[in-house]
N, C-alpha and C positions, 0 to 999 in steps of 0.2 A: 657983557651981561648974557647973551644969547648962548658964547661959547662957556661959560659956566654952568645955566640950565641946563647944558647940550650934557657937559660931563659929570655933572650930578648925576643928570637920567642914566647916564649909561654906570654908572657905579653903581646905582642903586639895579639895574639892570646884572650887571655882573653879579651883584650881592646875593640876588632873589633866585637865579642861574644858581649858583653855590649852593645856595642852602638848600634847593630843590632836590638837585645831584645828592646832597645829603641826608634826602629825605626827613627835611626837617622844615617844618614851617617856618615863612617870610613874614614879617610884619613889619608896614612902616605907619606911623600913627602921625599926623602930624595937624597945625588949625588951617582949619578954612582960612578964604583971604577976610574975611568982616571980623575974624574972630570970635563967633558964636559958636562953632559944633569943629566935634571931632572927625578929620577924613581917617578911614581909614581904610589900607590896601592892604591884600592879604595871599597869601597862596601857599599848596600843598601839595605835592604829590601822592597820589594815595596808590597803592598797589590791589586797585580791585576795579572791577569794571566799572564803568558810570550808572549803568542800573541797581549796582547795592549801594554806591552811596547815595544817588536820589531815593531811594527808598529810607538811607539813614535819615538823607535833610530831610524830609516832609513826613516824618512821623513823631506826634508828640512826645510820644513816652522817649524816644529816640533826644528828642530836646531838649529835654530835661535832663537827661545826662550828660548832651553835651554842654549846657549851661549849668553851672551848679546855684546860680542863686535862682533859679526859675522854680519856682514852687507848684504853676500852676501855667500849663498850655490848654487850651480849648479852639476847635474848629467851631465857630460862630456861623458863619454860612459857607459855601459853597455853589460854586456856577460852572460853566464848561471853559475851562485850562484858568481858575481862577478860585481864590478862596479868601476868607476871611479870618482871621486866628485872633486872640484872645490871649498874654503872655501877663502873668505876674508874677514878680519879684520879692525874694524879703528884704527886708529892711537891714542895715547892716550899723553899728555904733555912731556912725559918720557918717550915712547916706539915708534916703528915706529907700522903704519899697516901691516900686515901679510898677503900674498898670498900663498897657497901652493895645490900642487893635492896629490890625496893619491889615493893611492888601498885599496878599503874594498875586502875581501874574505867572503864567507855568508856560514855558517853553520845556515840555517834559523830556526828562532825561540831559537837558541841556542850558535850562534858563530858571534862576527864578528872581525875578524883579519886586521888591517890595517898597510900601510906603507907608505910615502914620496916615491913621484913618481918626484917630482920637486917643485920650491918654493923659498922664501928666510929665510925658517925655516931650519936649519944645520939638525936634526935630527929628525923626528917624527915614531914612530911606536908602535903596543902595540895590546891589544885585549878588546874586551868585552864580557864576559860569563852572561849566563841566565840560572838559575838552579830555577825549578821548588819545590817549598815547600809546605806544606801546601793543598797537594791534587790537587796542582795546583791554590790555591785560592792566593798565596803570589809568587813571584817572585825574588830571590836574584840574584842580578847583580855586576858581579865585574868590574875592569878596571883598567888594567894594562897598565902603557906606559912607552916608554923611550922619552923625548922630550931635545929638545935642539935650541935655537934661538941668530941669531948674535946679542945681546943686548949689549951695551956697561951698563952693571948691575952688583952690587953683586949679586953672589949667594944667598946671605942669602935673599937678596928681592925679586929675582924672586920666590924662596920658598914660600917664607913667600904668595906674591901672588896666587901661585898655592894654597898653604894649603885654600888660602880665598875661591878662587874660584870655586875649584874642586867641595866642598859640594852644592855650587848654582847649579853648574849643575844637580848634584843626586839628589837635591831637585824638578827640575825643572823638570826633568824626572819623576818621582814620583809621581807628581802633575797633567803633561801630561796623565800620563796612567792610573789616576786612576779619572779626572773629565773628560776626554775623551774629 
């Protein structure tokens, strides 16, 4: 069992390796062990420093384009290396829209840590890393979460939509921080 885990990780290791080299985003979506919320692991290579794309992440109007069902971002408060944000969603034929507040934590230029503060999302929390390559010319960004929402859905379709989705966004971000 261990040498199975052991070659899974490293597949999906080699997998993530590839598609980076190709500069093309990684996604793997897969459930928590209770079966409630979606994990999901993510990465990109982006070709721009780590300071435009922090500036892509943490700016709403920047959000919004990288989310297309996001209707509406708001910064709620703000403290020192920490803020509160305000995200709503439309509604879509099959899903309801989505209100939820979260806490980012800011390791600036390098970290942002979030979590569900309130909402009608059950679960959201997770991070996003910015590591510097490339002398600083290339920027690898990861993104890690645990999500979970009251959908009356298969699993295997809100999957199957995260696996669509997740890459629009890295792409979206990508494109922010490198046409500025």
């Amino acid at each position: 069992m261990i040498r199975l885990f052991a070659c899974t990780a490293l597949a999906a290791a080699a997998l993530a390796t590839s598609a980076l080299a190709a500069v093309q985003p990684w996604v793997t979506v897969t459930l928590d062990p209770d079966g409630e919320a979606a994990l999901i692991n993510a990465a990109i290579d982006i070709p721009a420093p780590a300071e435009r794309v922090w500036a892509a992440m943490t700016d709403c109007k920047a959000t919004r384009v990288m989310i297309k069902s996001l209707i509406q971002c708001r910064v709620v408060r703000t403290g020192a290396g920490w803020d509160i944000r305000e995200h709503v969603t439309r509604s879509g034929p099959l899903w309801p829209g989505f209100r939820y507040i979260f806490r980012s934590d800011y390791d600036v230029g390098r970290r942002i840590s979030f979590r569900k503060i309130d909402g009608n999302v059950k679960t959201l929390e997770g991070e996003w890393t910015l590591s510097p390559r490339d002398d600083g010319r290339t920027t690898r960004v990861t993104y890690k979460t645990r999500m979970a929402a009251t959908i009356f859905a298969p699993p295997m379709l809100i999957r199957a939509g995260l696996r669509r989705d997740t890459p629009r966004v890295l792409e979206a971000l990508k494109r922010l921080s490198t046409d500025g």
